[in-house]
C-alpha positions as CSV (number, residue, x, y, z in Angstrom):
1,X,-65.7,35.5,106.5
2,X,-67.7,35.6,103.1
3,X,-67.4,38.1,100.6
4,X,-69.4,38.8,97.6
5,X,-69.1,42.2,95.6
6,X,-70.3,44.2,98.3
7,X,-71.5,42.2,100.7
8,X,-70.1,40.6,104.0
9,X,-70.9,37.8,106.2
10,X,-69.4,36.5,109.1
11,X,-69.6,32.6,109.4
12,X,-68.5,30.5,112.6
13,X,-67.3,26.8,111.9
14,X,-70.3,24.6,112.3
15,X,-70.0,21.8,115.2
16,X,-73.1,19.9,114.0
17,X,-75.5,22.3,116.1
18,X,-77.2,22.6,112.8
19,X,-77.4,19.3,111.5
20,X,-75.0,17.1,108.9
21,X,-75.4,16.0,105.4
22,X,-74.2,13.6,103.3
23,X,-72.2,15.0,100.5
24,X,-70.3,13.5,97.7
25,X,-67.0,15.2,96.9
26,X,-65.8,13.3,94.0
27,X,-66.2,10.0,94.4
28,X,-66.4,9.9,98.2
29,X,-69.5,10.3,100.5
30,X,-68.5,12.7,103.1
31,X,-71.4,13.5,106.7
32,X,-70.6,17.2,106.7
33,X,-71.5,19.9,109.5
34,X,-74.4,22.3,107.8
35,X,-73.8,25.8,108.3
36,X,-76.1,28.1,110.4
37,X,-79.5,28.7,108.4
38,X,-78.7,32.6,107.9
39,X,-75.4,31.6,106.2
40,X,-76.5,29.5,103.7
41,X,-79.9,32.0,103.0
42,X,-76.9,34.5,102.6
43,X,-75.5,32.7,99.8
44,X,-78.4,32.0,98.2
45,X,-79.1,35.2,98.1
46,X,-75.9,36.5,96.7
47,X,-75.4,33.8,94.2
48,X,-79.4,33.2,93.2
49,X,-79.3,29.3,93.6
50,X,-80.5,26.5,96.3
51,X,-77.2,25.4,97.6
52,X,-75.4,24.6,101.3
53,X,-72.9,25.6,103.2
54,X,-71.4,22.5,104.7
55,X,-68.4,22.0,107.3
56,X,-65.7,19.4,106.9
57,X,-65.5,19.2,111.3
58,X,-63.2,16.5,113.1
59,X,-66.4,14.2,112.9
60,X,-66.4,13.4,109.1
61,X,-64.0,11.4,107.8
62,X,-62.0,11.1,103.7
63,X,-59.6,9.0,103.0
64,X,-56.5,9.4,100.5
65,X,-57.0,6.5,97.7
66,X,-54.8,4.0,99.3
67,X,-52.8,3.3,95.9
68,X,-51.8,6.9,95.9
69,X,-50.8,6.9,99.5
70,X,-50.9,4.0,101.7
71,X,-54.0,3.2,104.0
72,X,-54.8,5.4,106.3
73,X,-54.3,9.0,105.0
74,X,-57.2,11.7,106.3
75,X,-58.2,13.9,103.2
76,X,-60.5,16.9,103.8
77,X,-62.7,18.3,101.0
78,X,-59.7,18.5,98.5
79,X,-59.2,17.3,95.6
80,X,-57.4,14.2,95.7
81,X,-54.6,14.7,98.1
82,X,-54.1,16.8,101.4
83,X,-51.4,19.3,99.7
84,X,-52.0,22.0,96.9
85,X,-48.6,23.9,95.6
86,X,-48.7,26.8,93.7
87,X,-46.1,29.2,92.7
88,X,-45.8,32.8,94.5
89,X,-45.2,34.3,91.1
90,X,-48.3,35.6,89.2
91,X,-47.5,33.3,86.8
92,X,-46.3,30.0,86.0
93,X,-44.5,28.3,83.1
94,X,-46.0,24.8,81.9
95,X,-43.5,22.2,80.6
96,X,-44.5,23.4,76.9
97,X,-43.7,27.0,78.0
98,X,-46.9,28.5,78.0
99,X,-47.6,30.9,80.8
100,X,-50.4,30.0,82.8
101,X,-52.4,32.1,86.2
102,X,-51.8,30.2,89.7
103,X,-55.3,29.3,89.7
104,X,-55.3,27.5,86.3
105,X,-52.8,25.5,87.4
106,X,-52.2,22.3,89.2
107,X,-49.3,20.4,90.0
108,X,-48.3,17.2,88.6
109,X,-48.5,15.2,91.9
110,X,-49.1,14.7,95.5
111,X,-46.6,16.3,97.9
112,X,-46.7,14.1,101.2
């Protein structure tokens, strides 16, 4: 489900029925699932710029940097590794004591 302001839009998981692109998240080069035609009209209509709607399905493939990890670890569209913690309370503390929102934050490693 997409939602922006007032508008909603349901969107099934591609399974390549529309196509794949190549897309670079970070420095990898990922062969994503597009998303149906009407959903990716739908967000350019509600956010006024060309872009896609692209699927990370079980047929592309991201590794974990193998000096972070070890070989062999699948990574999906995330940042840098498969796990992202946050803190349940509406705000966190950083280790110079400033108080920071969940969503400006990062932590300070992988958690495997």
């Amino acid at each position: 489900m997409l939602a922006w302001q007032d508008r909603v839009h349901r969107v099934l998981a591609p399974r390549g029925e529309h196509g794949r692109m190549r897309v670079r998240v970070w420095d990898s080069e990922v062969d994503a699932a597009r998303a149906d035609p009407a959903t990716c009209a739908w967000i350019r209509r509600c956010l006024g710029a060309e872009l896609e709607l692209v699927h990370m399905d079980a047929e592309a493939r991201r590794w974990v940097d193998p000096a972070r990890a070890g070989p062999g670890r699948p990574l999906s569209f995330a940042d840098a590794d498969p796990w992202l913690l946050v803190s349940a309370s509406p705000r966190c503390s950083t280790s110079t004591g400033t108080s920071v929102l969940p969503c400006r934050s990062r932590p300070s490693g992988p958690i495997w």
